[in-house]
N, C-alpha and C positions, 0 to 999 in steps of 0.2 A: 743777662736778659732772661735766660732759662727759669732762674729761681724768683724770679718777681711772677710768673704762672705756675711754679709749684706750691702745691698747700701745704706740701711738708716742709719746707720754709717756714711758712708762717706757725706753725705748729712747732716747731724746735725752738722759735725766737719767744713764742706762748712759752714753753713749757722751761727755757732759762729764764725769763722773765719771773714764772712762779718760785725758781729755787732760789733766787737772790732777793726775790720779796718787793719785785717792781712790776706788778701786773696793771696793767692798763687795761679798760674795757672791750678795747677794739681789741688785744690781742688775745680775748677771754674769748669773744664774740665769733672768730675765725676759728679758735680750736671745735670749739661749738658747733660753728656748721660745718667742718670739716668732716668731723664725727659725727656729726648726724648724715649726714649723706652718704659717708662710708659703709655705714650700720645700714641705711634705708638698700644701697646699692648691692650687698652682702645676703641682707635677706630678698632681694627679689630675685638672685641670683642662683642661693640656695634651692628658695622656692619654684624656680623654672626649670630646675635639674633632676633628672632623673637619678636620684642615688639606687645604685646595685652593693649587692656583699657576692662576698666571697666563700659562701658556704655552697656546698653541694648539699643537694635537695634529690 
């Protein structure tokens, strides 16, 4: 039950899909927004974080 709400699922079944050369639209369409969301989630994430270093000043 677990892996019919994970998108990494659908994104491993996308991505043997392409190495054996049976890609179907829907499973093009899920890598697609999986990664797009991930990216969108990634940079708001970055960007609402205060990055610090580690140099003394």
């Amino acid at each position: 039950m677990l892996a019919l709400i994970n998108p990494l699922t659908y994104q491993l079944s996308a991505m043997r899909a392409a190495a054996f050369g049976t890609v179907s639209e829907v499973s093009a369409m899920y890598v697609l927004l999986f990664s797009l969301a991930g990216l969108l989630l990634a940079a708001r994430v970055v960007r609402n974080t205060d990055l610090l270093t580690n140099e003394l000043t």
